[in-house]
C-alpha positions as CSV (number, residue, x, y, z in Angstrom):
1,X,-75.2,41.2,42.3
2,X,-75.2,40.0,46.0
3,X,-78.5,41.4,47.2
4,X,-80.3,39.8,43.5
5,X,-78.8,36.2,45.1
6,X,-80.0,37.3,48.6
7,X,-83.4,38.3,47.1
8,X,-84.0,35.0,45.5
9,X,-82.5,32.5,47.9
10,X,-84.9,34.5,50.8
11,X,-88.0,33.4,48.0
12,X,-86.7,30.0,47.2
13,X,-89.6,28.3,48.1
14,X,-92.0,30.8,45.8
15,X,-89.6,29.7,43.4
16,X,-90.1,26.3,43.8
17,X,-93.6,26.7,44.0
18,X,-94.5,28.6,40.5
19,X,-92.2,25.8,39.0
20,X,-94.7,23.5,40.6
21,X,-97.4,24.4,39.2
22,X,-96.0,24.7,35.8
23,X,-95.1,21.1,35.6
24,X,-98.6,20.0,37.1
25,X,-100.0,21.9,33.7
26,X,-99.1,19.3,31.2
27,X,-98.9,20.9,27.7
28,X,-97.0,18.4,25.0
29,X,-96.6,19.6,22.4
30,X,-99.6,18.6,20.3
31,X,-101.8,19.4,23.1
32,X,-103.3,22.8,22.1
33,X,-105.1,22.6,24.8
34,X,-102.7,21.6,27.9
35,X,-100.2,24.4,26.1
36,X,-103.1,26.9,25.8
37,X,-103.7,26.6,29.3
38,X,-99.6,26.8,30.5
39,X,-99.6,30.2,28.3
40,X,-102.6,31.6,30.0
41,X,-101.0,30.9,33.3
42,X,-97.8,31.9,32.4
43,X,-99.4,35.4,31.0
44,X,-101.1,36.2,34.4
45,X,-97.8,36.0,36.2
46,X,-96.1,38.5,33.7
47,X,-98.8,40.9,33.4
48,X,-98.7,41.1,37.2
49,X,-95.1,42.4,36.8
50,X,-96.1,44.6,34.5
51,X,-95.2,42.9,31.1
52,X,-96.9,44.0,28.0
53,X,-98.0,40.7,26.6
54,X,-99.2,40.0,23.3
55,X,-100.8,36.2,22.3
56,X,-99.9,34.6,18.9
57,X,-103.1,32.7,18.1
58,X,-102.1,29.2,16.6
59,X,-104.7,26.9,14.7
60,X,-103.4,24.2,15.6
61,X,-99.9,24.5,18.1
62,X,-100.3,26.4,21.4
63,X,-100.5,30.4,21.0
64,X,-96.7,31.9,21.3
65,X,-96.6,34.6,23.8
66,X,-94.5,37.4,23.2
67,X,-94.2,40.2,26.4
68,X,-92.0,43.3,26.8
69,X,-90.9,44.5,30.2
70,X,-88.9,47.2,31.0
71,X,-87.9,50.3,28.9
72,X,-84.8,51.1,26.4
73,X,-84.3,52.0,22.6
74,X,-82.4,48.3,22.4
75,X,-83.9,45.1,23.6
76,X,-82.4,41.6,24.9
77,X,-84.0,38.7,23.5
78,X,-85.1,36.2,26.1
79,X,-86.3,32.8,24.8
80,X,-88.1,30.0,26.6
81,X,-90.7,27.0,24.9
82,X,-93.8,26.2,27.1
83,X,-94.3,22.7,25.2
84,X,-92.8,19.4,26.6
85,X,-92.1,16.1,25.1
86,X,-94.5,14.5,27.3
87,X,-97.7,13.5,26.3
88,X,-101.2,14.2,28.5
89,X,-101.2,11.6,31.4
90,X,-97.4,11.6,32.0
91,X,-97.9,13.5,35.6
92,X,-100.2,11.1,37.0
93,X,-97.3,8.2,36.5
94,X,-94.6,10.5,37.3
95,X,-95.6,13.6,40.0
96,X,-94.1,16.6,41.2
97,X,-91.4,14.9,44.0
98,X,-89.0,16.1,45.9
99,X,-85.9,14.4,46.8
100,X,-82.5,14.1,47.8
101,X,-82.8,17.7,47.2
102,X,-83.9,17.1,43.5
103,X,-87.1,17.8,41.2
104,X,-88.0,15.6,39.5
105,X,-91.6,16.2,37.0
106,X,-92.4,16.5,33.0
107,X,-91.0,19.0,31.6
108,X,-89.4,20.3,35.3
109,X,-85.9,20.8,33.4
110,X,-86.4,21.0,30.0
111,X,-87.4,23.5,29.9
112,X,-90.1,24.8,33.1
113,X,-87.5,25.5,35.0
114,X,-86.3,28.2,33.0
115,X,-89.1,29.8,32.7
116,X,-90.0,29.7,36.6
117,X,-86.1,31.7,36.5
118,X,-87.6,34.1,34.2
119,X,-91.1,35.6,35.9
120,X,-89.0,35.5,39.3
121,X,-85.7,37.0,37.9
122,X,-87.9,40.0,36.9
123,X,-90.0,39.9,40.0
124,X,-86.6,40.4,41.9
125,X,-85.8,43.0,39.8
126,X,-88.8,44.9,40.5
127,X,-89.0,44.1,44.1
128,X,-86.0,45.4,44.5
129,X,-86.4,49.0,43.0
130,X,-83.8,47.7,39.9
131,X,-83.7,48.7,36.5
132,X,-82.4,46.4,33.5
133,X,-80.0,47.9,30.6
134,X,-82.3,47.3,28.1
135,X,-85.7,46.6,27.3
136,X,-86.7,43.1,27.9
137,X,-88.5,40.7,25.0
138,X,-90.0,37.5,25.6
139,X,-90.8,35.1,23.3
140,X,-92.5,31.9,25.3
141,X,-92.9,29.4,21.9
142,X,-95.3,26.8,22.0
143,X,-93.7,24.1,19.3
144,X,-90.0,23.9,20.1
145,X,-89.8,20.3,20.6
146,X,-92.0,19.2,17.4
147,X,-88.8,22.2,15.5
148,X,-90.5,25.4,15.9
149,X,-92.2,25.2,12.3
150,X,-94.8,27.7,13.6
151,X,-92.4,30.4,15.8
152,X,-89.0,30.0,13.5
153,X,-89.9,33.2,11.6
154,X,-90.9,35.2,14.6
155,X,-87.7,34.2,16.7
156,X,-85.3,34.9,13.7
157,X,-86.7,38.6,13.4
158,X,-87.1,39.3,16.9
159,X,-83.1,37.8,17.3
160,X,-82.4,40.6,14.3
161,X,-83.9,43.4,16.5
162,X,-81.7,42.4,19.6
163,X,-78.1,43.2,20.8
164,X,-77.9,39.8,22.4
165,X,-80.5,36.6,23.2
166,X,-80.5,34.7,26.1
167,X,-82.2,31.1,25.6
168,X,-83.1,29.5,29.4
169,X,-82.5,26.5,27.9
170,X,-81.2,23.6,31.2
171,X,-77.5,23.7,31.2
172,X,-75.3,21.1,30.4
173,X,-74.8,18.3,33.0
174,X,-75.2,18.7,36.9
175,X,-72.8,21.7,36.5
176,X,-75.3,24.1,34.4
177,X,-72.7,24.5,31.6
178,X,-73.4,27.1,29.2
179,X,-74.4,25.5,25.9
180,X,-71.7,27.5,23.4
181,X,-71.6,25.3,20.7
182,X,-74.8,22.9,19.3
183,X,-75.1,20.6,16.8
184,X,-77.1,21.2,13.1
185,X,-80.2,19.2,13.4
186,X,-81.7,17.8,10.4
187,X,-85.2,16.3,9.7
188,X,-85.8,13.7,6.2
189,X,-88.5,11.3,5.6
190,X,-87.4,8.3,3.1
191,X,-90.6,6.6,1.2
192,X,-90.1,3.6,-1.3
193,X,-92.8,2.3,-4.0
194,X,-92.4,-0.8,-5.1
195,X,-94.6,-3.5,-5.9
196,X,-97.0,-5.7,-4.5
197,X,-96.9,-10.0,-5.1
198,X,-97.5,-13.1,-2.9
199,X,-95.1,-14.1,-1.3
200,X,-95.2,-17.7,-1.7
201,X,-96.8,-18.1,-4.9
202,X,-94.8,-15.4,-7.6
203,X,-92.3,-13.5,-5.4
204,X,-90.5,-12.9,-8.0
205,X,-93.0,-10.6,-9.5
206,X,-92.7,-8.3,-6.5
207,X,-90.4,-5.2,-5.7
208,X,-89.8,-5.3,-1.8
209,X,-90.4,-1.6,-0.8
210,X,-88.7,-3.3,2.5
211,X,-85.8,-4.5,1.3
212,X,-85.1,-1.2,-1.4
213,X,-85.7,0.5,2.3
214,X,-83.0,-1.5,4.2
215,X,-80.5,-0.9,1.8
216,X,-81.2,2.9,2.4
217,X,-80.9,2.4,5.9
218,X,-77.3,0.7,5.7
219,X,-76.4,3.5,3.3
220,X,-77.5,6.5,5.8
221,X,-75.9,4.7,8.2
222,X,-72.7,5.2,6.9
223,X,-72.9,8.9,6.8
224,X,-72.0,8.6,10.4
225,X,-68.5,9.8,11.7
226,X,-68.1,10.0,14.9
227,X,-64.9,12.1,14.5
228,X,-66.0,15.2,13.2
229,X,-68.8,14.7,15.3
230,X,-71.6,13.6,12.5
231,X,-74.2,11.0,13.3
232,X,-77.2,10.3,11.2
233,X,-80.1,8.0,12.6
234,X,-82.9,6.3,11.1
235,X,-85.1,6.3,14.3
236,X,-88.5,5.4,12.5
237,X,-89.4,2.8,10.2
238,X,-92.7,1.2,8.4
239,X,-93.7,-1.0,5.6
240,X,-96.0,-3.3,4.0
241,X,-99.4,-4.4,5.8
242,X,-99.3,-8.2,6.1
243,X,-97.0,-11.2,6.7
244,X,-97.4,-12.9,3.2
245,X,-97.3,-10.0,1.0
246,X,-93.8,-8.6,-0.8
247,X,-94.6,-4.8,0.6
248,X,-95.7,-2.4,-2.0
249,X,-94.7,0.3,0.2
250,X,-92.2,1.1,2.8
251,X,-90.8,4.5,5.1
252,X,-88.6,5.5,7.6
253,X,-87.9,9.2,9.3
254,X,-84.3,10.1,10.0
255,X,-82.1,12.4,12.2
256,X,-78.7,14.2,10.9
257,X,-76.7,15.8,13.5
258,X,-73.3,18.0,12.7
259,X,-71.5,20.1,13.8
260,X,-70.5,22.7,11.3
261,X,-72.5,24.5,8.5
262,X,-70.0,23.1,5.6
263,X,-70.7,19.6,7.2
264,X,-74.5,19.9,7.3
265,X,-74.3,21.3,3.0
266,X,-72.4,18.3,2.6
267,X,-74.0,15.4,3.9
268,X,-77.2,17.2,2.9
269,X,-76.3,16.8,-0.4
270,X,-75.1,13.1,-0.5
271,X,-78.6,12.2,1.8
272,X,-80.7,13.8,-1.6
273,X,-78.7,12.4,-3.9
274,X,-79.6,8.8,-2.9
275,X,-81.0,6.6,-5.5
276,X,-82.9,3.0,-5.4
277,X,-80.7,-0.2,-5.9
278,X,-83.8,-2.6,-6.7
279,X,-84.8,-2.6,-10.3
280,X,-87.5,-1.0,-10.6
281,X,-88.3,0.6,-7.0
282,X,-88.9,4.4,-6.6
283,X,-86.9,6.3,-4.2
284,X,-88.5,9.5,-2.5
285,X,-86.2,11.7,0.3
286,X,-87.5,15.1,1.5
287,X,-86.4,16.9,4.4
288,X,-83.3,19.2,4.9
289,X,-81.8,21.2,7.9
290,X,-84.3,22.2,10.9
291,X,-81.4,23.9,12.8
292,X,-78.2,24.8,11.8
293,X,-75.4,24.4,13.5
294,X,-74.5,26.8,16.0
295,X,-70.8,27.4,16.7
296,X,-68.9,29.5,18.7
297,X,-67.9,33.1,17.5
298,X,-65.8,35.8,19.2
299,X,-68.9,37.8,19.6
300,X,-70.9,34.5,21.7
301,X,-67.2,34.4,23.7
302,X,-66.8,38.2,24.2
303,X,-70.8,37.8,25.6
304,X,-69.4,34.8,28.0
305,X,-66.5,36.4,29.5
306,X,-68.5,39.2,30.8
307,X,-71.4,37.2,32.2
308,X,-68.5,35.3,33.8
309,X,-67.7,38.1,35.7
310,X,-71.3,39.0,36.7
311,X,-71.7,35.5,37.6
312,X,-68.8,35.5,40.0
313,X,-70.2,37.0,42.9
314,X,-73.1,35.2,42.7
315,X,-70.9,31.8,43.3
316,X,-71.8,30.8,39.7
317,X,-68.8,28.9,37.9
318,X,-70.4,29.4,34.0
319,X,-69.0,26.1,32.2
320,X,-69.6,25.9,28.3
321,X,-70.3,22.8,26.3
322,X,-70.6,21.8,23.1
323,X,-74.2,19.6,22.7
324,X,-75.7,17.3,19.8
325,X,-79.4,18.7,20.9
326,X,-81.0,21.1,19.3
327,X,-82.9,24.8,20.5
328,X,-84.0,28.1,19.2
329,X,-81.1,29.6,20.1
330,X,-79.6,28.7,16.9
331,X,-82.1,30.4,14.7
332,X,-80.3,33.4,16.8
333,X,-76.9,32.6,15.7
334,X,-77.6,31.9,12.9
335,X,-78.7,35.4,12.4
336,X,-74.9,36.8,13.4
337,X,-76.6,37.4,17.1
338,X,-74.5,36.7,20.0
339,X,-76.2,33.9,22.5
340,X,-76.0,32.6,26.1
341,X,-77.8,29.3,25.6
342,X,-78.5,27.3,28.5
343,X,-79.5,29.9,31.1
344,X,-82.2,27.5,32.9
345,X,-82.2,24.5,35.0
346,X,-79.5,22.9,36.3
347,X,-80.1,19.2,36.3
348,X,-80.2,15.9,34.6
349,X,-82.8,13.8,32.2
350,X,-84.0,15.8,29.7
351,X,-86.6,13.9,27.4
352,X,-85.8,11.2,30.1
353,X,-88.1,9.2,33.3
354,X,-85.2,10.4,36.2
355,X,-85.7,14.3,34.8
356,X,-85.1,16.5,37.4
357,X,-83.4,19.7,38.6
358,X,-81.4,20.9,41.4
359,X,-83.6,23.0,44.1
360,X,-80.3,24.7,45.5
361,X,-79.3,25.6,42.2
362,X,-82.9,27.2,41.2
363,X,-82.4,30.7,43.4
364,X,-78.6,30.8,42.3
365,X,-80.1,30.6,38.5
366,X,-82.9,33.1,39.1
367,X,-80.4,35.7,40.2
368,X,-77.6,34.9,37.8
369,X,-80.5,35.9,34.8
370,X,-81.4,38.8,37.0
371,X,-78.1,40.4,37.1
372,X,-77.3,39.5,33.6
373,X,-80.5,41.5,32.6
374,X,-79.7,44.5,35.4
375,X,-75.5,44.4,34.1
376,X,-73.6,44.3,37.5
């Protein structure tokens, strides 16, 4: 809708500016505090369109906000996390710049951005004497990057209640692909007893948690194929407390990524089935799927066609990917929900130093989720 692109490219720079300010609030994710503080601000500016917001109090995770805009028997689901990967102190090595025409910040893509999109897609909306199709839900999570332990619940029933969610997600690559298909994320933590003994003196009498542990590591390793698109990564280990010691005790937290729900059952399986190969060593593996898998379905391909054609005229080219990273959006999918995952930034660097987003592209975003919310 031409004069939804005209609207926001003529407020580029307010754009820009509530983006700002976002990324100058730092709120990683076990910050209560710095997310706390994001929410609040992030509350003012929707109530000032008119949102109905409601708080989630958490104990220990930010609050969740959920807000309602707009009127209709049906609602869209719109889905966006506050929380970053970056911990308190992050801005003042790494500020709010411009250049080259890029953005770089904490958190400025993954996922600020989308949110900035989000308050000024409805501002444009209501600025310009607009109605959407359908009543408009929010959820603003405040957990997504630590796996939503605290908001899962509430994002798979609001997902139930909805004709269709929309996750403002970054896009894929310096394009903005539309993230169509994402990989099954799964979360397992190995522990290994064995049994203390000096090292130089009576080795013998030990059990190497250690060395039970490498062996585990080796053996999760080889879950990998690369193929069908199945990695699994032991990205954490620990064990034993000093040099001299055969280590009673040993750990390590690993990633499973796959691509399809009769993958994730499968390799689930074999990871829990895992037994010690040192005599006597005790073998512990909890953990299962965080996210599954979310794969393309008619209905999620029927849903991109037509934004396609809204986001024509805007001069929007809507790419889709298939990604190894995980989101809420496939809680949603999972559900049998049709999804539009990775409405938000366009940019590069997510989790990374270089993160950043495209300024040019931030207008053309905010009036691409505009129109998709007003239908033409």
């Amino acid at each position: 809708m031409k004069e939804l692109l005209d609207y926001a490219q003529e407020h580029a720079d307010e754009i820009l500016q509530t983006l700002r300010d976002m990324v100058e609030i730092e709120s990683f994710s076990s910050d209560k505090g710095g997310v706390d503080t994001l929410s609040a601000y992030i509350r003012d500016r929707l109530e000032e369109l008119g949102a109905q917001v409601q708080t989630v109090s958490q104990d220990e995770a930010g609050d969740h906000l959920i807000a309602d805009w707009g009127d209709g028997d049906e609602q869209v689901l719109i889905l966006c996390h506050m929380d970053t990967v970056w911990p308190a102190g992050t801005l003042e090595e790494r500020p709010f710049r411009i250049e080259n025409g890029l953005a770089y910040g904490p958190g400025i893509l993954d996922m600020k951005a989308g949110i900035a999109n989000s308050i000024h897609a409805l501002k444009a909306i209501r600025s310009l004497e607009l109605k959407t199709q359908q009543r408009v839900r929010f959820i603003l999570n405040s957990d997504e990057e630590m796996g939503s332990p605290t908001s899962r619940q509430l994002i798979e029933q609001e997902a139930k209640r909805s004709s269709h969610v929309f996750c403002l997600e970054p896009g894929a690559g310096p394009t903005g692909a539309l993230k169509i298909g994402r990989k099954g994320v799964g979360m397992f933590q190995v522990k290994v007893t064995g049994r203390a003994a000096h090292a130089g003196n009576e080795p013998e009498k030990g059990i190497s948690a250690i060395e039970e542990l490498a062996h585990q590591v080796l053996a999760l390793h080889g879950f990998t194929n690369l193929e069908i698109g199945t990695t699994v990564n032991v990205g954490v280990m620990q064990g034993g407390a000093v040099r001299n010691q055969v280590a009673p005790n040993a750990e390590a937290m690993v990633d499973l990524r796959v691509a399809t729900a009769a993958e994730a059952e499968r390799v689930t399986r074999e990871i829990l089935a895992l037994t010690a190969n040192l005599p006597g060593a005790k073998l512990e593996i909890t953990g299962g799927l965080n996210r599954p898998p979310m794969e393309k379905t008619p209905a999620t391909g029927q849903l991109l066609e037509w934004a396609r054609k809204i986001a024509g005229p805007l001069g929007v080219e809507l790419e889709e990917a298939h990604v190894g990273g995980g989101s809420d959006a496939q809680f949603a999918a999972a559900a049998g929900i049709p999804v539009l995952d990775g409405l938000g930034g366009v940019g590069e660097g997510p989790h990374a130093d270089h993160e950043h987003i495209s300024v040019a592209a931030l207008p053309r975003r905010t009036a691409l989720l505009a129109s998709l919310l007003v239908g033409e």
